[in-house]
C-alpha positions in Angstrom: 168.0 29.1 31.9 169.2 29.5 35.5 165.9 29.1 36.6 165.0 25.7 35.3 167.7 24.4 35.9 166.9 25.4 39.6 163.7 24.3 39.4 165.3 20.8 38.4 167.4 20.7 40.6 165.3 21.3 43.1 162.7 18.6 42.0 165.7 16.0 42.1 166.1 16.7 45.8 162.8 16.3 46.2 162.1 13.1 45.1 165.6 11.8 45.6 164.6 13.2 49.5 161.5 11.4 49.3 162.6 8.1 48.4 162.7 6.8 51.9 159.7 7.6 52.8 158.1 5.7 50.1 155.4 3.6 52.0 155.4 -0.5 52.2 151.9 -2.1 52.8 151.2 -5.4 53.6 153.1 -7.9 54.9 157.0 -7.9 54.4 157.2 -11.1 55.0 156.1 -12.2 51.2 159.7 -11.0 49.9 161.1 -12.6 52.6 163.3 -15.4 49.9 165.1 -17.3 52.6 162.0 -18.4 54.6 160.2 -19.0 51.7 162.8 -21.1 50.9 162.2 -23.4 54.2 158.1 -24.3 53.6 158.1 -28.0 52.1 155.1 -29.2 50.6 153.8 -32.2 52.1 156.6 -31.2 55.4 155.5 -27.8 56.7 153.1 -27.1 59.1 150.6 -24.2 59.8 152.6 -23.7 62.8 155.4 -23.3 60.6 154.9 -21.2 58.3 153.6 -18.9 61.5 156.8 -18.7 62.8 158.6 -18.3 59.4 156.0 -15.6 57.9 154.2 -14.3 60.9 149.9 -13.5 60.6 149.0 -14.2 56.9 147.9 -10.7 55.5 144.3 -12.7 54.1 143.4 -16.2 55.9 140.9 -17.9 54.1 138.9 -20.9 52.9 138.7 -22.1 49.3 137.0 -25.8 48.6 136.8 -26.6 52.1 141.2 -26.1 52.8 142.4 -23.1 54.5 144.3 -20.5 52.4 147.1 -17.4 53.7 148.0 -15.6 51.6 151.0 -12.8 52.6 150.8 -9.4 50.7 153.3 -6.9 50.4 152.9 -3.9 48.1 156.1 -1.5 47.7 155.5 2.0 46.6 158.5 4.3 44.8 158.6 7.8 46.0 158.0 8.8 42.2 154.3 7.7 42.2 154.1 11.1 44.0 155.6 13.0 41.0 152.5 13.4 38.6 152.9 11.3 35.4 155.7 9.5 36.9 153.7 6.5 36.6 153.6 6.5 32.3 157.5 6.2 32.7 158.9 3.9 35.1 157.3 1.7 37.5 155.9 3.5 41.0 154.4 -0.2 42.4 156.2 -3.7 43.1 153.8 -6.3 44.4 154.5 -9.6 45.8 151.9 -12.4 46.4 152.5 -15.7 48.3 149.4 -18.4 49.0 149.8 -21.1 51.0 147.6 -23.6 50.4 146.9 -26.3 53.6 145.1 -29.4 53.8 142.7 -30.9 56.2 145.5 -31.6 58.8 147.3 -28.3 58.0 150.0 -29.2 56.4 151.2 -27.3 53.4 149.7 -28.7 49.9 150.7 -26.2 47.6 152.4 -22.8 47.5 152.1 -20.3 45.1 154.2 -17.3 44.6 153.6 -14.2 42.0 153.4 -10.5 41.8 154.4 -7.4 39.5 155.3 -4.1 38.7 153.4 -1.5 38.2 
């Protein structure tokens, strides 16, 4: 008895001492709700959204207007514990693409993610 409770105890630390070093990848940028907040359809500029977002995670073209899209990918310190996964969620991903027209201004803007 002493010794599982130990051993639980020990595995709490553990991941408890892990949490902050639970990796981010991507851009950070994408959860960033206050300068998201500030791109105007129709207003904002590629310029702007550069200073507001910083370097896109993915530039690209799609039916001849330029796309950035920002990526940011949070990972809990449990998705190192074996099977924490098929209990609680180990992955928050956030997606913006910002669509811009010919004169690169902002057309549309498209926010998602989820939870993994």
């Amino acid at each position: 008895m002493k010794k599982s409770i130990l051993v639980i105890g020990l595995a709490a630390v553990l991941v408890g001492g892990l949490s902050g070093c639970a990796p981010g990848y991507g851009n950070a940028s994408a959860r960033n709700e206050n300068a998201l907040a500030q791109i105007h359809k129709g207003v904002t500029t590629k310029a702007d959204v550069q200073r507001l977002l910083g370097t896109p995670t993915s530039p690209y073209q799609e039916d001849g207007r330029s796309v950035w899209q920002y990526q940011h990918i949070d990972v809990s310190a449990l998705a190192l514990v074996p099977f924490a996964s098929m209990v609680t969620n180990t992955m928050d991903e956030k997606n913006v693409n910002i669509y811009f027209d010919k004169k690169d201004v902002v057309e549309a803007v498209e926010i998602g993610g989820q939870k993994l």
